[in-house]
Every structure is written in C-alpha cells, then in structure tokens.
C-alpha positions as CSV (number, residue, x, y, z in Angstrom):
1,X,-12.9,-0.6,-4.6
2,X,-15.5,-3.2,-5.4
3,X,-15.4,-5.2,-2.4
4,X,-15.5,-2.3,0.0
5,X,-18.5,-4.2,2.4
6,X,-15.8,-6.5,3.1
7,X,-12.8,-4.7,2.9
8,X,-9.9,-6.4,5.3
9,X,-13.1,-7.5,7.4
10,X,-14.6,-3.5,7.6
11,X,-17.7,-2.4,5.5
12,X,-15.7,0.5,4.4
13,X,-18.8,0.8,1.8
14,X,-19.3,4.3,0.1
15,X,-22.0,6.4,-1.3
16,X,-21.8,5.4,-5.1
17,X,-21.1,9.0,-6.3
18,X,-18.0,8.8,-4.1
19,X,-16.9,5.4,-4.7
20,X,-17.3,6.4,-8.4
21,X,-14.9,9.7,-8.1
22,X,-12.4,7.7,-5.7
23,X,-12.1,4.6,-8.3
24,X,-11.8,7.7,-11.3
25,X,-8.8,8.9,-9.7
26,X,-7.2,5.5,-8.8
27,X,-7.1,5.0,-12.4
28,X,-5.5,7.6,-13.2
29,X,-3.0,7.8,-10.5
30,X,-2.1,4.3,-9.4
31,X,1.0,3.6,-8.8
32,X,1.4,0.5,-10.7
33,X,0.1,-0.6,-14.0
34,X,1.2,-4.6,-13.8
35,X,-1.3,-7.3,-13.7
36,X,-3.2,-7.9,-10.3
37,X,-1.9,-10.4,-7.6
38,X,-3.9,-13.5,-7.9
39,X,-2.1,-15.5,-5.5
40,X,-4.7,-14.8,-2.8
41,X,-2.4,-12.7,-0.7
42,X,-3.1,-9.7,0.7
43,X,-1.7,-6.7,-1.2
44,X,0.9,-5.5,0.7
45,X,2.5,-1.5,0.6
46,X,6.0,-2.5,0.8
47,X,5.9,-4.7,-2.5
48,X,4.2,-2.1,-4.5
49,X,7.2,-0.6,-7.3
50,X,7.1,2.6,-5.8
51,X,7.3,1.4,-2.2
52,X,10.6,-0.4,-3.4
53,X,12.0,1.9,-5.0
54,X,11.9,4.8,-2.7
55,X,13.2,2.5,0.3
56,X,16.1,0.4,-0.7
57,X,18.4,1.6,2.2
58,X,15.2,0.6,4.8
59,X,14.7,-2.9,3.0
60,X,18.7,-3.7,3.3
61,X,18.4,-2.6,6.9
62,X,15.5,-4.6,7.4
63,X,17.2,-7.9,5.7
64,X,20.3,-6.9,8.4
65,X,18.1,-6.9,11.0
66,X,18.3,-3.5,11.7
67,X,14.5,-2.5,11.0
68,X,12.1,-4.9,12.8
69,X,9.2,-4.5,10.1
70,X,9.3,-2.1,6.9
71,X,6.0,-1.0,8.2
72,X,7.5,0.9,10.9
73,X,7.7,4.1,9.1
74,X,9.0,6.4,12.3
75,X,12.0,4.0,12.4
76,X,13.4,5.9,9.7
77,X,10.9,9.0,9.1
78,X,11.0,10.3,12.5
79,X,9.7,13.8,13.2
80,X,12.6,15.7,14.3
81,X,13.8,15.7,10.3
C-alpha cells in the first residue's frame, strides 16, 4: 500500500483517506501474519497460506501436469458448478 505510484508498473495511487481505510482493513484482515518476503520476488497468490491450503488437489494436479498454471482459476472453478 505504500508504493501504490508504482505498483507492478501502474500508479494505482489513492486519495489518502482511502488508502488510509484500505491499509486499516488489511491489517486487520490479512491473510498471513509471517514476516514479509525480502527475496525481491514478486508476491505471488498461490504461495500465500491460505492459497495453499484451500488448493492442494489443484497444486498436485498442477505438479502432474494436469493444470497448466495455478492461476487458471476456471480450470477448476468453472461456472456451471
């Protein structure tokens, strides 16, 4: 949230009051409390805890080969469900 005027190469900048209210609740309802990656890697969705451990069957399939990418949500979430 503090390096929104550069955020994956948008200005995805916010009116302070907002950016203020948005961080509030990101606090509060973050998924993870570990320390912050400080490899320089991008932070990725399908290594967050949650992410893992709501889509074992997905990551299996995806080590098998049967998913092409973990970010292709509709391979497994598709709408007729």
């Amino acid at each position: 949230m503090s390096e929104l005027q550069s955020h994956f190469g948008a200005d995805a900048s916010l009116d302070p009051p907002v950016q203020q209210e948005i961080s509030r609740y990101l606090e509060q309802h973050g998924a993870s409390s570990g320390p912050p990656d400080r490899s320089g890697s991008l932070p990725r969705m399908t290594t967050t805890d949650r992410f893992v451990a709501k889509h074992r069957s997905a990551i299996r399939l995806w080590k098998r080969g049967r998913v092409k990418s973990l970010t292709d949500c509709m391979a497994c979430h598709n709408s007729q469900r």
